[in-house]
C-alpha positions as CSV (number, residue, x, y, z in Angstrom):
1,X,11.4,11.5,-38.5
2,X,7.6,11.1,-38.2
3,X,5.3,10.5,-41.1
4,X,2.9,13.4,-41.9
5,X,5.2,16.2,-40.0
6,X,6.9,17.6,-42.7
7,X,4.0,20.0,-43.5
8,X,4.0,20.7,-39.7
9,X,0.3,18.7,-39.6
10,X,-0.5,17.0,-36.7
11,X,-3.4,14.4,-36.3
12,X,-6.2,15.6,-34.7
13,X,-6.7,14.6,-31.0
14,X,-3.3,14.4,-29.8
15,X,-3.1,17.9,-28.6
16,X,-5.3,16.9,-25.7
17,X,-5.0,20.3,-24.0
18,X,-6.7,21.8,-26.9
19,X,-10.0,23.2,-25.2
20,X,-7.6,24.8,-22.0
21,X,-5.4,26.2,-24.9
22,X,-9.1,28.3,-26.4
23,X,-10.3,29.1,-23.4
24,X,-7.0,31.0,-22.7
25,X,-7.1,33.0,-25.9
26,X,-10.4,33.7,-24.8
27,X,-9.9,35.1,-21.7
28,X,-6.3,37.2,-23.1
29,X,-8.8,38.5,-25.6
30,X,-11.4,39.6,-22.9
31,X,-9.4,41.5,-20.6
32,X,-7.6,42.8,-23.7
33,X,-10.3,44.3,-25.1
34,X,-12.3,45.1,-21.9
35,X,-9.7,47.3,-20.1
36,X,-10.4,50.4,-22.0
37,X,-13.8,50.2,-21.0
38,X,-12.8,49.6,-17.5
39,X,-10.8,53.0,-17.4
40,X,-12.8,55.1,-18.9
41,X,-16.2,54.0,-16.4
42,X,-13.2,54.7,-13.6
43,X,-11.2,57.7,-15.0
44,X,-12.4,60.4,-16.9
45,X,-10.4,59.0,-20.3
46,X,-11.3,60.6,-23.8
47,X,-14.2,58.3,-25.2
48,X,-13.2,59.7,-29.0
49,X,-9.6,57.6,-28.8
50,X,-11.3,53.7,-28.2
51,X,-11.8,53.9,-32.0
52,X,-8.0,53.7,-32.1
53,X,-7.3,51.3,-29.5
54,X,-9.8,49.2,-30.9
55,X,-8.6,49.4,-34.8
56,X,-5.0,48.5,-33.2
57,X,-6.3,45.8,-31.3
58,X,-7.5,44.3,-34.6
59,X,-4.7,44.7,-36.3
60,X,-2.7,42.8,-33.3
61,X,-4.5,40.2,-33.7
62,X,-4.4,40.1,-37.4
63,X,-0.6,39.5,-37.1
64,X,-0.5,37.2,-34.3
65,X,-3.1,34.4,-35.5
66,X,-2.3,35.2,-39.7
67,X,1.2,34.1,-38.2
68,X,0.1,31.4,-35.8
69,X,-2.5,29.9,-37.8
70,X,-1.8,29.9,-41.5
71,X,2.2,31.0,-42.1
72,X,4.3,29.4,-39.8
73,X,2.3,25.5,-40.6
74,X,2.2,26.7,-43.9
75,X,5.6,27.5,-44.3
76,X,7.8,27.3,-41.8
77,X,7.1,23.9,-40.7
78,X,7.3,22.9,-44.6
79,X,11.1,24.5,-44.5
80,X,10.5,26.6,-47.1
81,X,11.5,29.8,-44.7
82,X,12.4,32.3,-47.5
83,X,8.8,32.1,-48.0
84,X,8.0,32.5,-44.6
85,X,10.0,35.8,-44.3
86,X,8.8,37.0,-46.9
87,X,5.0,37.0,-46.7
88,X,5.6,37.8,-42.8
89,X,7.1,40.9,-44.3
90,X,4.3,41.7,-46.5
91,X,2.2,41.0,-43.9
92,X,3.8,43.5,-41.2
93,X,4.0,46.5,-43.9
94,X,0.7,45.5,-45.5
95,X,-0.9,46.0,-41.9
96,X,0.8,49.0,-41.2
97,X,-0.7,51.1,-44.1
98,X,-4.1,49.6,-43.2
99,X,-3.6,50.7,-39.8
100,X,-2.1,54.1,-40.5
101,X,-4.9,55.1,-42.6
102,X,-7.9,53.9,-40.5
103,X,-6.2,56.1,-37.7
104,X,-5.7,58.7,-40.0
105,X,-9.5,58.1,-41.0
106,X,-10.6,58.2,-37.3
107,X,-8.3,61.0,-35.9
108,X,-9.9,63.1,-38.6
109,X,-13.2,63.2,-37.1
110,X,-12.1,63.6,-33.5
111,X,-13.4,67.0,-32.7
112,X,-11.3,66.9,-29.3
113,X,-7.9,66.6,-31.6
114,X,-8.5,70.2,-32.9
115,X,-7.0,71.1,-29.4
116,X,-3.5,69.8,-29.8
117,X,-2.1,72.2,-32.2
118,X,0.7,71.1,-34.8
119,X,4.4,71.8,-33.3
120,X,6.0,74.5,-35.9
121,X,10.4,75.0,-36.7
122,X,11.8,77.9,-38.1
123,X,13.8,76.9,-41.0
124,X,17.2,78.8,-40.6
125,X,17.4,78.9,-44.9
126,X,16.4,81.7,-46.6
127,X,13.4,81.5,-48.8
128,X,12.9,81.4,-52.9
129,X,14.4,84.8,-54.1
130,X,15.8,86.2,-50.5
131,X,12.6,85.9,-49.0
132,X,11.4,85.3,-45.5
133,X,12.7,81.8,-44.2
134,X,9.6,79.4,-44.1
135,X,7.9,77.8,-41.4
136,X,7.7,73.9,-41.9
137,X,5.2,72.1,-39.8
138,X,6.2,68.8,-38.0
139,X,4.1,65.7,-39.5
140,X,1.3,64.6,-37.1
141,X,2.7,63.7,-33.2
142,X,0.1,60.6,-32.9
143,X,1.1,59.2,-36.4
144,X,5.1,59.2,-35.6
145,X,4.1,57.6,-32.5
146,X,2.0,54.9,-34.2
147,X,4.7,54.2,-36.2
148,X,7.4,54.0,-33.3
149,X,5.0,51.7,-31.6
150,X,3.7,49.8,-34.5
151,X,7.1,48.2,-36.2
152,X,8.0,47.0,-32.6
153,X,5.2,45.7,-31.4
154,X,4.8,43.9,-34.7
155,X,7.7,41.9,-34.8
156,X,7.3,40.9,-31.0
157,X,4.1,39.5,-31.8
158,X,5.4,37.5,-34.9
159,X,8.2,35.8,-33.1
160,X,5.7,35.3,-30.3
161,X,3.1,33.4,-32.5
162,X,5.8,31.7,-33.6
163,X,7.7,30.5,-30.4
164,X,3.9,29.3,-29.1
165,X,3.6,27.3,-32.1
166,X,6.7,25.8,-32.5
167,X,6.2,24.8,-28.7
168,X,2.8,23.6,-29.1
169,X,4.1,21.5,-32.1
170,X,7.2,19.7,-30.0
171,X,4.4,19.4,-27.5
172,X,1.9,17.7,-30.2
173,X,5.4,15.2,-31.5
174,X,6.0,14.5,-27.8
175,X,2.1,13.0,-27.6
176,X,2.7,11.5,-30.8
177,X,5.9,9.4,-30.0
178,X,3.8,8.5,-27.0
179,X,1.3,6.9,-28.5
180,X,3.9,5.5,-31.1
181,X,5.9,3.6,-28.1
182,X,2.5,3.0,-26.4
183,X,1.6,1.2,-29.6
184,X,5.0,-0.3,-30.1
185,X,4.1,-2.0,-26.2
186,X,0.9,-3.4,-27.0
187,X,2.6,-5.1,-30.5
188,X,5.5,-6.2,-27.7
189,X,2.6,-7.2,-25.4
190,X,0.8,-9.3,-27.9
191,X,4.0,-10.7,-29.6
192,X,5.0,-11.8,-26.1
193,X,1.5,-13.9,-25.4
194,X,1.9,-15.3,-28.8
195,X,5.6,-16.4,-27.5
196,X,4.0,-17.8,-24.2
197,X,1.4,-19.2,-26.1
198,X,2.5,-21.8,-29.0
199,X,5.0,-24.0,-28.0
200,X,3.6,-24.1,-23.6
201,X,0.2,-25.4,-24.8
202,X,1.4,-27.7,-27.4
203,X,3.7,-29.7,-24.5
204,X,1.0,-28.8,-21.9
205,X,-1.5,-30.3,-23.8
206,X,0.8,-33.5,-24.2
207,X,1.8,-34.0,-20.9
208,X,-2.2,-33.6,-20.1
209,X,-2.7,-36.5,-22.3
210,X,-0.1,-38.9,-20.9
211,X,-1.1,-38.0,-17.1
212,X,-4.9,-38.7,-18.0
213,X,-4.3,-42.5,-18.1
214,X,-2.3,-42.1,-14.3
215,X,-4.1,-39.7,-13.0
216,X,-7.7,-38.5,-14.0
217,X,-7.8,-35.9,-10.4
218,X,-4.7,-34.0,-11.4
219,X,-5.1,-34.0,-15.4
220,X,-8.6,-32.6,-14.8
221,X,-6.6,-29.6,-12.7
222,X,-4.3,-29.2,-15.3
223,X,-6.8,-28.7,-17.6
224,X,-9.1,-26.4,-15.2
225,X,-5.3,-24.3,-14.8
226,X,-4.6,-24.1,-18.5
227,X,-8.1,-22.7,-19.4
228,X,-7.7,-20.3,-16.5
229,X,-4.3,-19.4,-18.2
230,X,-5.8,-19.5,-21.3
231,X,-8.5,-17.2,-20.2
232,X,-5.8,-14.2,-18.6
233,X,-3.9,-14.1,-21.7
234,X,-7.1,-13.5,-24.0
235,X,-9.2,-11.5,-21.8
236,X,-7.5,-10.2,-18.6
237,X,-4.0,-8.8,-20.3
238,X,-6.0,-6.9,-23.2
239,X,-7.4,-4.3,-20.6
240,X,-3.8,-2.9,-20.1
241,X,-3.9,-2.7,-16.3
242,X,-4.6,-6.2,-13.8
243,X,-4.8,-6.3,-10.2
244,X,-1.7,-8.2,-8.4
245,X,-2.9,-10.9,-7.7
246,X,-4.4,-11.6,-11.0
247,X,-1.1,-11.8,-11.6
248,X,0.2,-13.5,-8.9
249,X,-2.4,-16.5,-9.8
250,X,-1.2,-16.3,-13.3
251,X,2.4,-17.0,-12.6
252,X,1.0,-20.2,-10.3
253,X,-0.9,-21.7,-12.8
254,X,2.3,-21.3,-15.5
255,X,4.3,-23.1,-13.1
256,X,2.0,-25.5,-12.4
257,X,1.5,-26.6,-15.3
258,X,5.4,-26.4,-16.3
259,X,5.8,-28.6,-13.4
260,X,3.9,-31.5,-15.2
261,X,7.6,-31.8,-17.6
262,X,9.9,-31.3,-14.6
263,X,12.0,-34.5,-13.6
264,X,13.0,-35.4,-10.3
265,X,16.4,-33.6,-11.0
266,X,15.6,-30.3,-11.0
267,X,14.6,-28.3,-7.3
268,X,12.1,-25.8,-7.9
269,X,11.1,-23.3,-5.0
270,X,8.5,-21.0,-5.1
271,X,7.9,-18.1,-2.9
272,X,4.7,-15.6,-3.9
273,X,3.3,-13.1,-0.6
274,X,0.2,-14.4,0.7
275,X,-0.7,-11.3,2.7
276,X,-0.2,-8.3,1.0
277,X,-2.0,-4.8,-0.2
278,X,-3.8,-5.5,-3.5
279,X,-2.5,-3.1,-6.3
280,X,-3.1,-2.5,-10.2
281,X,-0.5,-3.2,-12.0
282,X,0.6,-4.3,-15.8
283,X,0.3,-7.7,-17.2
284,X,2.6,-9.9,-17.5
285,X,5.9,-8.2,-16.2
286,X,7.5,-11.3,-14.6
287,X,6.5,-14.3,-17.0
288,X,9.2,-13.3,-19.8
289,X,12.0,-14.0,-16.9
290,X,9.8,-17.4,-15.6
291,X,9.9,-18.7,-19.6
292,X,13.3,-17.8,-19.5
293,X,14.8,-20.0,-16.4
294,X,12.6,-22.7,-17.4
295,X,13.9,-22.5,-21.1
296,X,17.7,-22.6,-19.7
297,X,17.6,-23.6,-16.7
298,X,16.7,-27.2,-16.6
299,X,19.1,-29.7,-17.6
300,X,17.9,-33.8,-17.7
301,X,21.1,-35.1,-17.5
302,X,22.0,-32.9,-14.9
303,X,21.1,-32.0,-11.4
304,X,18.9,-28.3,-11.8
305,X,17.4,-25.6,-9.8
306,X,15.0,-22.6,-10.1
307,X,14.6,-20.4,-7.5
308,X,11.1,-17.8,-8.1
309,X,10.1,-14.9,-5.2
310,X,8.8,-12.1,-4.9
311,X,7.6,-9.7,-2.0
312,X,5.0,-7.1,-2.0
313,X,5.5,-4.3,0.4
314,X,4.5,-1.0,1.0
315,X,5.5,1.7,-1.7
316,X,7.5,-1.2,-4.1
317,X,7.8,-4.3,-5.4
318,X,10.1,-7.0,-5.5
319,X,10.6,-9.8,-8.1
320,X,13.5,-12.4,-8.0
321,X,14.4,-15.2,-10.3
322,X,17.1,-17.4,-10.5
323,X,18.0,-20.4,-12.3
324,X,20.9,-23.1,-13.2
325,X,23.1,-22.5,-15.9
326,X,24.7,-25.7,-18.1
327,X,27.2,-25.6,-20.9
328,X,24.7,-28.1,-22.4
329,X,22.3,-25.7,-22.8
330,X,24.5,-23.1,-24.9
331,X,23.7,-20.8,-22.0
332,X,26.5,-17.9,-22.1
333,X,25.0,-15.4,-19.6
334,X,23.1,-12.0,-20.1
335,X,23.7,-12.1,-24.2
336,X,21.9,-15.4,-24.5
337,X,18.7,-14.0,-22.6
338,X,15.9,-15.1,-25.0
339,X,12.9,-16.1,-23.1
340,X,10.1,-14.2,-24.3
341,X,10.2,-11.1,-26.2
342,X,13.9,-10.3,-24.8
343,X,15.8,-9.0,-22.4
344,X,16.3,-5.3,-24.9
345,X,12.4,-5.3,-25.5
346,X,12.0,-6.0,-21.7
347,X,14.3,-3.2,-20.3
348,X,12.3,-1.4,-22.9
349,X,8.8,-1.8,-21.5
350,X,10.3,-1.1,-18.2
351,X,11.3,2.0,-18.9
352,X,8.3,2.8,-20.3
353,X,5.6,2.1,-17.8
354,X,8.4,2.9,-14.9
355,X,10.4,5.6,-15.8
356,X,13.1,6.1,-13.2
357,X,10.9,4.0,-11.0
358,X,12.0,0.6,-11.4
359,X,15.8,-1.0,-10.7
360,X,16.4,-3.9,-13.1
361,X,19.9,-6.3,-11.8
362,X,20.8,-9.2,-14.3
363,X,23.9,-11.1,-13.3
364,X,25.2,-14.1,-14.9
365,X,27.9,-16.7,-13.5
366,X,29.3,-20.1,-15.1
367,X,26.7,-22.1,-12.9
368,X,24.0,-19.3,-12.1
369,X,21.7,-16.8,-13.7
370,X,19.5,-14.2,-11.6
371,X,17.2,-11.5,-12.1
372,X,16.2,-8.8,-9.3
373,X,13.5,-6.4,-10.5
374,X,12.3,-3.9,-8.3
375,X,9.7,-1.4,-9.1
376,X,8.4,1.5,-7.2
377,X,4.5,1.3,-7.0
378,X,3.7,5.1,-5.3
């Protein structure tokens, strides 16, 4: 699905809870390992017996970060599981003898342990030649416990260390498709200012031209209002997040200067808040549905209208834009929606910077086409 996780690898840096996720082996490791010490300051505790807590507590470890750190990425995330089960195997048993014998090798110079005497059985059988039956001694009491605890505890800590890192790798491929889509935006950002960009100066610039010979006071604002356009698109949208009425001012000045091709058939009305609560917010949300009803919704053999508002209240925000449709125009409704980077890539960006925060409405009629966008800003 992702390139570079069949081996179970993830680039470094995505994990960005990786110093929380130390710092809580850490402490586990602490406690663990401090406890004993904690008793036997506390309760009088036999001394002689933290050799063996401490030789199991190594061997505990051994299991769970051999497992965590080297078997399941190098194995298990690679699918080759028969592998996997087998060297957890070998690992488990191989740990077990080392661990039997260092107890063995400790309980042996325990002077205490001479007081627990060996638990004898009568053997019913008679012995070699009609003898006396003989007395069988019962294998050590601490080594049949170690290995009634051991197997266990083993296997509880391999499908631990393997649960935690199969959840810290969904976790690292969650980040990753993040950053993916949040990449997959910024191309969908920058493919939609190149859209904006080509064909609006080109006729901008040429209706600049013809109005300099009528009118030197409005080409020179034209001009001022391009470079100011010119100027959000190259600098102000590249820092990800703008303030509102950035925005709101960039949205003017494109209309503006769209106005300069508008013919005395088309009604344009245009309704922006003037007093409202400043807020950041992403660039460029709104333009792809301006392009759009300017793109379709002007006719110049036929009487037009566009119809832009928005409000800003408290808690949301409200953006509405509507526009006439003509058969002229090979306008067919929702399908046709190409202003921009498109209605699919739009709805997509939506519901990526406002997920489950947002309400996009897109209704379409022979004669009328409008957009209702609301998004939730708290």
């Amino acid at each position: 699905m992702l390139s570079g996780m069949n081996d179970g690898k993830i680039k470094p840096g995505i994990f960005k809870t990786k110093s929380i996720k130390v710092l809580l082996h850490v402490i586990v490791w602490v406690i663990f390992i401090g406890l004993p010490v904690y008793f036997i300051s506390r309760w009088p505790v036999a001394k002689d017996f933290l050799w063996i807590y401490y030789i199991n507590a190594f061997i505990w470890g051994s299991i769970f970060y051999i497992n965590y750190l080297y078997l399941v990425p190098r194995f298990f995330f690679r699918e080759s599981r028969i592998k996997y089960y087998l060297f957890a195997g070998i690992l488990v048993i191989g740990l077990y003898i080392i661990s039997d014998f260092s107890n063995r090798m400790v309980i042996k110079k325990i002077p205490s342990f001479d007081q627990f005497p060996q638990a004898k059985i009568d053997d019913p059988r008679p012995g070699p030649h009609g003898g006396p039956p003989p007395v069988r001694t019962l294998k050590d009491p601490f080594r049949r416990m170690h290995i009634v605890n051991y197997f266990p505890t083993a296997f509880f800590l391999m499908f631990l260390s393997l649960g935690l890192k199969v959840l810290e790798r969904q976790s690292q491929i969650e980040e990753l498709s993040k950053e993916i889509e949040k990449e997959k935006l910024n191309s969908e950002l920058a493919f939609l200012k190149n859209q904006i960009s080509p064909h609006f100066f080109f006729n901008t610039l040429n209706n600049i031209y013809s109005l300099i010979g009528i009118n030197q006071n409005d080409s020179r604002e034209a001009v001022l209002k391009l470079s100011k356009l010119m100027r959000y698109l190259i600098y102000d949208s590249e820092k990800g997040n703008t303030m509102l009425s950035h925005e709101i001012e960039f949205m003017r000045n494109y209309i503006d200067l769209m106005k300069l091709r508008m013919s005395e058939r088309v009604t344009l009305n245009v309704s922006f808040p003037e007093d409202y609560d400043d807020r950041n917010i992403q660039p460029l949300l709104f333009i792809p549905f301006i392009e759009n009803a300017f793109k379709h919704g002007i006719s110049y053999r036929e009487k037009s209208f566009i119809d832009i508002g928005m409000k800003a209240e408290a808690g949301s925000l409200v953006f509405r834009c509507s526009n006439s449709l003509h058969e002229a125009n090979g306008e067919k409704g929702e399908g046709s929606y190409d202003g921009g980077i498109g209605l699919e890539n739009v709805r997509k960006r939506l519901s990526l910077l406002f997920p489950g925060s947002h309400e996009l409405k897109i209704t379409s009629t022979g004669t009328r086409y409008e957009v209702s966008l609301e998004i939730k800003t708290t």
